[in-house]
N, C-alpha and C positions, 0 to 999 in steps of 0.2 A: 268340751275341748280342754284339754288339761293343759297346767301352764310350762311344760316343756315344749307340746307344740307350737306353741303360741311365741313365746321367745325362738323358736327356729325361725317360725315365719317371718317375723321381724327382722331376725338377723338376715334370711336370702333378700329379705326385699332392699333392706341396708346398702347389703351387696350389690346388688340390684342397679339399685338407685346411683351408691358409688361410679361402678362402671359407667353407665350413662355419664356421668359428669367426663370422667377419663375422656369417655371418647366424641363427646362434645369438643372437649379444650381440645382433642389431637383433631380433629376436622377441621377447629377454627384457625389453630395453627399451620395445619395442612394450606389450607387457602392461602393465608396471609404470607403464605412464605413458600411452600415449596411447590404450587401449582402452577401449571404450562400457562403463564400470563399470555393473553392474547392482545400482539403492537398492531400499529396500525400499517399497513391493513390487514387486514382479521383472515386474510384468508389464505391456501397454501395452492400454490399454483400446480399446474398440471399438462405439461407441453401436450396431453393427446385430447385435451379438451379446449372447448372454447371459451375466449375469456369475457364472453359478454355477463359481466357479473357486477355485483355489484358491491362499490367500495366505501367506506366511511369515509366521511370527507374531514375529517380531523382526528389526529392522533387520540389512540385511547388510550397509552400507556399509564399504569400508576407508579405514580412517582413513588421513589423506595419502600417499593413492596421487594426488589432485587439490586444485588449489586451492579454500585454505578463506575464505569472506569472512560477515561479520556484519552482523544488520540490527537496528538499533538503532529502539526505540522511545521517544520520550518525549511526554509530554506534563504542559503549563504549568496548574499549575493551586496552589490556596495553602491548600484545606483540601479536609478531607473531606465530599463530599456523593453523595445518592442519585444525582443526573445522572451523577459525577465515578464512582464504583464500577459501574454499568452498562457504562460505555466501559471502564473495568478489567476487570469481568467479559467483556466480549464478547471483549476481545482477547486474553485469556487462554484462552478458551474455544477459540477461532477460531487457537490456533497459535501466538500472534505470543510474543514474547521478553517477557521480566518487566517490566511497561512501568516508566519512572522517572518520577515525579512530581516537575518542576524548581519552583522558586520557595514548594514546601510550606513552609506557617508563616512566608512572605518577608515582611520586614520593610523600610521605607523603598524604594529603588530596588529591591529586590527583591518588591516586592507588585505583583503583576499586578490583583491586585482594586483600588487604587485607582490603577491607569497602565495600560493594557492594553500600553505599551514594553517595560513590567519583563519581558516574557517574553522577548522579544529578549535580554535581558542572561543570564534565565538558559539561555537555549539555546547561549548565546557562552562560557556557564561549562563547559557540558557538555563543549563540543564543544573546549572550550581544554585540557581535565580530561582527556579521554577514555582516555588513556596510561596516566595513575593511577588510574582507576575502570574498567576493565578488563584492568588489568597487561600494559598493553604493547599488548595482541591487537589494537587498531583500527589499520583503513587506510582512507585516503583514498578508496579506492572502496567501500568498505563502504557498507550505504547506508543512510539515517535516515529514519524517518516522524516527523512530527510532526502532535497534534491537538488540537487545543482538548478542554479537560478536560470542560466541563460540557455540552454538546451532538452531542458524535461519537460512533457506535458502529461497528464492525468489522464487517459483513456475510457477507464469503466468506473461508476460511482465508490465513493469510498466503503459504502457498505458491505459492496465484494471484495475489496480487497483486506477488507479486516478481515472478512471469513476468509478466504484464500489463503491469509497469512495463516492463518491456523492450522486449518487442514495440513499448507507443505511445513509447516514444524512437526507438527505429529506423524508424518510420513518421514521425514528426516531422520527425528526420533525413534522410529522402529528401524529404520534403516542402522543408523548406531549400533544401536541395542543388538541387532540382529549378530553382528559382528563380534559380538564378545559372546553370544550366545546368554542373556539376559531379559527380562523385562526393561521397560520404561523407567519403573520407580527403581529398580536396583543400576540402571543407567543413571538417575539422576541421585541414587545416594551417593555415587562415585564424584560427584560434580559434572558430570560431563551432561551436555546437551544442545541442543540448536535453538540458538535464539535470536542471535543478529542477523541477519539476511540481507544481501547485496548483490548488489547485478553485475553481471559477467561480462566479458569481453575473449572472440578467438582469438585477439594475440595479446602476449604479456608486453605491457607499460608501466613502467620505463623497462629499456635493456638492460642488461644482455642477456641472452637464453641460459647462461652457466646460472644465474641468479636462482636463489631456494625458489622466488618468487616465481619463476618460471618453469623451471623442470619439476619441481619438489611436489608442489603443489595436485590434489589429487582427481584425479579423471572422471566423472560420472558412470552411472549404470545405466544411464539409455540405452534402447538396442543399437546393436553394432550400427546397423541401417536405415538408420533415421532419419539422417541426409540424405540418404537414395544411396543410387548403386557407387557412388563416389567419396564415401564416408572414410571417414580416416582418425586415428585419436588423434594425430597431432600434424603441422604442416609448417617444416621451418620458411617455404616460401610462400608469395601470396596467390599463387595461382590456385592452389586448392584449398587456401582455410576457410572458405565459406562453408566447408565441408567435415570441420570437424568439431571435437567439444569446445562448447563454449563455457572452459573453465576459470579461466582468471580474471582475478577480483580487479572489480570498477567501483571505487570509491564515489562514485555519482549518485550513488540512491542507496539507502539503507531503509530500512525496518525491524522496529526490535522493540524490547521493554526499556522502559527510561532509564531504573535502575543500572541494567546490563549495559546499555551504553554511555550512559555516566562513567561507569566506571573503565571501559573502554577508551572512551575517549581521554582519560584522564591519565592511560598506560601507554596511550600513541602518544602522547605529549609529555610525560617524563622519557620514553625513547628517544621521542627527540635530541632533546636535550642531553641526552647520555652519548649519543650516536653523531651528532649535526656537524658536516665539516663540511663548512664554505666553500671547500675547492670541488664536492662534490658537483656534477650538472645537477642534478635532479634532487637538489637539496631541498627545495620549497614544495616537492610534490608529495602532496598529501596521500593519493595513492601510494607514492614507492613506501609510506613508513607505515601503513593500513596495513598493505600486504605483505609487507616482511615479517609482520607479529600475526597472521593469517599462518604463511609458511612456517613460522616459528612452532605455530601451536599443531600444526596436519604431522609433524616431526614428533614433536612431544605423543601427538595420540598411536602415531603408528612404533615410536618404542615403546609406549605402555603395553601393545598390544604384545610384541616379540619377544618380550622380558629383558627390554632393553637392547637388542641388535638389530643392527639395520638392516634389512629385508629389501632394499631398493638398491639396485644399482647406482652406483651414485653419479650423476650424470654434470656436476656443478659443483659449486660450496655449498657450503652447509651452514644453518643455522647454528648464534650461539646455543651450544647447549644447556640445558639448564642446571643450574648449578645447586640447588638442596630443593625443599621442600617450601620453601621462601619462595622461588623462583615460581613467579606467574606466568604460564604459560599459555592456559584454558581460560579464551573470553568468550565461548560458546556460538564464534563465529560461523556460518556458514553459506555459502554460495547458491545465487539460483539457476543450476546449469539448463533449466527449462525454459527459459523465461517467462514463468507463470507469475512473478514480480516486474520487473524491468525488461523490456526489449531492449538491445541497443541494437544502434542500424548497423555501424562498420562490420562488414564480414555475412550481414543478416539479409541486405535488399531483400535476394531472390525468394528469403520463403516469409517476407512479411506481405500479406497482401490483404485488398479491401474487401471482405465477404458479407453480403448480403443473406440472413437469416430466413428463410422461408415460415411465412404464417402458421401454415398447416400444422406444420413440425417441429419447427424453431432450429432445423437443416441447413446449412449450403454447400452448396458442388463446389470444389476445387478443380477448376477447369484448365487452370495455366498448368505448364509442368514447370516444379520449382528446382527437381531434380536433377533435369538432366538427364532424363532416363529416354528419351527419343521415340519409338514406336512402341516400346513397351510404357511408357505411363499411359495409367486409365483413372479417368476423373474418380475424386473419391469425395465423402463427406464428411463433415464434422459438426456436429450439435452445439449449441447454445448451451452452457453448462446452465441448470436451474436459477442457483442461484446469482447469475449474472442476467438471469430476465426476471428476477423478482426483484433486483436493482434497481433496474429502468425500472420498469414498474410502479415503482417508489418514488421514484423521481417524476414519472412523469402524472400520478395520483399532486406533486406538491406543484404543480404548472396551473394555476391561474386562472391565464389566459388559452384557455381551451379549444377556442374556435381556431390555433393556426394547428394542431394536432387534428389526426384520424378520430375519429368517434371509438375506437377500439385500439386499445394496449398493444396488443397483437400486430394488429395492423399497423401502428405506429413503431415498434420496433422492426417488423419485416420493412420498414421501407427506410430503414438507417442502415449505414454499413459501417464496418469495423472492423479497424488494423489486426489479424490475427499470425500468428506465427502456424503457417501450417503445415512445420512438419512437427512441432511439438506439439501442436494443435490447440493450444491456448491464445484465445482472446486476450490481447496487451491490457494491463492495468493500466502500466506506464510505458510512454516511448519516451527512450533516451537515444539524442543524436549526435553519436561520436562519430569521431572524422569531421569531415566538412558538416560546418555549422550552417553552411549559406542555404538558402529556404525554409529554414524553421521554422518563418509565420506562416509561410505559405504551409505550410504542414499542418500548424494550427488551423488553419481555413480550411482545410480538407476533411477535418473529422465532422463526425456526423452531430456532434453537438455544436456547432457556430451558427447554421443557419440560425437556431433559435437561443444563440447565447444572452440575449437580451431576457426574455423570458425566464432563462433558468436562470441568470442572477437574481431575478427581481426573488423567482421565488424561494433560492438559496438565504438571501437577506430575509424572508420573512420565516422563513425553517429555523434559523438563528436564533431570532427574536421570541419563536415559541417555544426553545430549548427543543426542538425537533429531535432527535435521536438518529445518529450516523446511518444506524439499519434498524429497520424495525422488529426484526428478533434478539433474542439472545444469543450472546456469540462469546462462548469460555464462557458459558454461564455468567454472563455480566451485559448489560446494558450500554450502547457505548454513545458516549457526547461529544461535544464540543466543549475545550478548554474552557475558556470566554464568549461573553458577547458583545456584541457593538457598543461601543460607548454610546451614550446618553447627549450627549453635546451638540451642536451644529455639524461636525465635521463627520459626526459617526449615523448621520442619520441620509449620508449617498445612496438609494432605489440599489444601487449596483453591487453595494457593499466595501468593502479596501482591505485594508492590509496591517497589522501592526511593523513596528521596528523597534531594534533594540537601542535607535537612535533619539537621546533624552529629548531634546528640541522636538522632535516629530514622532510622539511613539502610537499614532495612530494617523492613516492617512488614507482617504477615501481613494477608491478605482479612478476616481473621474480625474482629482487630481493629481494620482500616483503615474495615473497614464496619459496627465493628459495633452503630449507631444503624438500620440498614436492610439489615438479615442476610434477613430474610423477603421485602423486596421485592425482592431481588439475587439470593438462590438460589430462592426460592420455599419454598412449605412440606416440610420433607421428609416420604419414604414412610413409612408407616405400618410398623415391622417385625411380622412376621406374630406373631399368639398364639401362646402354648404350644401352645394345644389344637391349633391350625390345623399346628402343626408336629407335632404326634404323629398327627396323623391321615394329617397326607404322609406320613410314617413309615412307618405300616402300610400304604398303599395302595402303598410300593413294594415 
């Protein structure tokens, strides 16, 4: 063998050997970083299969192997009452992170009870704070719910609703985009995009209908006939507005990135203040000045599209215009004229109803007519979307106490029912009860999570304690948690879990003492523990 071949061979096996290394490091990288991590529980459901399977009994996440982002709850409210601990109860029940009670005990500009603005101020404190009241951990795209204290309740676990939110921004997002005839990323090199999300209402508050906020303001693409055969865009009286789009913004529930509503909130309240005339009526309503910079920017987008002329009839006044390139218009606001975020009732009764999922399928028949439509409606169906029974799911894999549950997932969700809007056919995240306030607990007592709300607190407080994760997938490629956890102390150690405040004397306060003028009508009554006797006789009969 001569010594050229001998130096080739050396040099391929070099090479060789190189490679091998190369592709060692990209497989260990590969894992460590860009592989489909399996949460708990490990597996993907399948509405035409059975769920007798079986589930990990404790998370397997790895901790940052992926990115980690947080979904902040708060909501504005300045004391304790039975409406205000139901929406505590539910949300706590339902998943979602230790909600923070902003403006509790707020006094002068911070009393939301006598300004409905003062909430704005304390959402601006939160969100200016956040660094300090979570040491460090918040980012700008973390994302925040906000709810009105005395009339919201939580529906479906937060797990769904983080994905939820997502999905209707990127269908929003192509919706945009479509309109200028563009992609996504050249939509969002323009700045424009959907990111704050709010619940809607069929008539505009405050008056008058000349308002940008009311006429200006733009109409969804649902089909014409959604409502049934009595559908209509718009209805100056109230005999038919059950019947048409449910466009205008209700300042009751928001969702968004923290970032985007930082600085949101921070443009309604220099408006304020540029705008605020005491002989106004509806000077303290945080809605009329939400949705006047809502109307301001639907204006700004549709002359960007006309090359600056207006295209609408003009049916009102008009927004200030804007005035250079200075002039902020674009907070990325937009409405959920579905209500696949926020139900509200006012205008809604008729197509919110209690549907019961069938096992087999994860189906149920709409048997009432919500229409209207006389001899011509015929019962129809609407499905369980997936990821709103890999929720429960979720929820009911972290329940404990097992023996008051079905033996089967399945069967334990077929035998719950749940507020659905059926003619947009989405299952409620959130119910919001505008109009008459009166029965709200009792509403809380009607969902399908009370019977066993004792249980799901216990095991919500012990999800906490584990850093449990909101959903057990990736959602925007990121892992999502809880802000905080329970303090350490006497006070933070309530089976039930509590509440933070942004009130210094009190900035932690367990359920039992938050609620506890209306402990009975929040948990219900507890179970009876069984007799001695009853226990010595199980005894012997094992």
């Amino acid at each position: 063998m001569n010594l050229a071949s001998v130096f080739t061979r050396q040099r391929a096996q070099l090479t060789l050997g190189s490679l091998g290394v190369v592709l060692l490091l990209f497989f260990l990288y590969n894992y460590l970083f860009h592989q489909e991590v399996q949460y708990y529980p490990s597996i993907r459901f399948d509405p035409h299969r059975s769920s007798h399977q079986t589930h990990s009994p404790e998370p397997t996440w790895e901790p940052g192997v992926r990115r980690v982002s947080r979904l902040h709850y708060l909501v504005p409210a300045t004391q304790s009452k039975a409406p205000l601990c139901a929406g505590v109860a539910a949300a706590l029940a339902n998943g979602y992170p230790i909600p923070r009670i902003l403006g509790y005990k707020g006094k002068g500009k911070w009393d939301a009870h006598a300004a409905h603005i003062a909430k704005l101020r304390t959402i601006q404190r939160y969100l200016d704070n956040v660094d300090a009241i979570t040491f460090g951990s918040a980012k700008d795209d973390d994302l925040v719910i906000v709810v009105d204290g005395y009339d919201a309740l939580p529906e479906l676990p937060a797990g769904v609703m983080i994905e939820r939110y997502f999905d209707i921004v990127a269908a929003a997002d192509e919706k945009l985009a479509a309109k200028r005839g563009i992609s996504v990323p050249e939509l969002r090199a323009l700045g424009l995009q959907q990111t704050l999300l709010w619940g809607t209402d069929k008539g505009c508050f405050p008056p008058p209908a000349t308002d940008p906020r009311c006429w200006l303001v733009p109409f969804s693409d649902l089909p014409p006939y959604v409502w049934g055969p009595h559908s209509r865009r718009e209805e100056h009286g109230k005999e038919y507005r059950q019947y048409t789009d449910s466009r205008f913004l209700n300042s009751g529930t928001v969702i968004g990135p923290l970032g985007d509503l930082r600085k949101f909130i921070h443009a309604t309240l220099e408006y304020i203040e540029e705008t605020f005339n005491p002989e106004h009526a509806f000077r303290n309503s945080d809605q009329y000045y939400i949705s006047s910079l809502y109307a301001r920017q639907e204006l700004q987008r549709l002359l960007d599209l006309s090359g600056g002329q207006m295209t609408l009839e003009v049916q009102g006044d008009l927004p200030a215009p804007r005035s250079g390139p200075d002039d902020q218009t674009e907070y990325h606001l937009f409405v959920d004229y579905e209500s696949a975020f926020t139900q509200t009732r006012c205008c809604n009764e008729v197509f919110i109803q209690k549907l019961s999922f069938r096992q087999n399928d994860l189906s149920a028949t709409v048997t009432e007519d919500p229409f209207d439509d006389g001899w011509n409606f015929r019962p129809f169906d609407i499905h369980m979307p997936k990821p709103v029974f890999q929720g429960l799911s979720y929820l009911y894999e972290s329940i404990t106490e097992r023996e008051l549950l079905p033996p089967d997932v399945r069967e334990w969700v077929a035998s719950l029912a749940f507020y659905t809007n059926v003619a947009t056919q989405h299952m409620i995240p959130f119910y919001h009860q505008t109009c008459s306030k009166a029965g709200f607990v009792e509403k809380y007592q009607d969902t399908w999570y009370y019977p066993i709300i004792r249980p799901l607190l216990r095991a919500a407080r012990k999800g906490n304690d584990l850093g449990r994760p909101l959903n057990p997938r990736l959602i925007d490629g990121r892992l999502w948690i809880a802000p905080q956890h329970y303090p350490l102390d006497a006070g933070g150690q309530d089976e039930f879990g509590g509440v933070f405040t942004d009130h210094e004397e009190e900035p932690f306060i367990s359920l039992t003492d938050f609620c506890k003028n209306d402990l009975e009508a929040i948990l219900g009554t507890p179970p009876n523990p069984p007799s001695p006797q009853a226990e010595t006789e199980a005894s012997a009969a094992d």
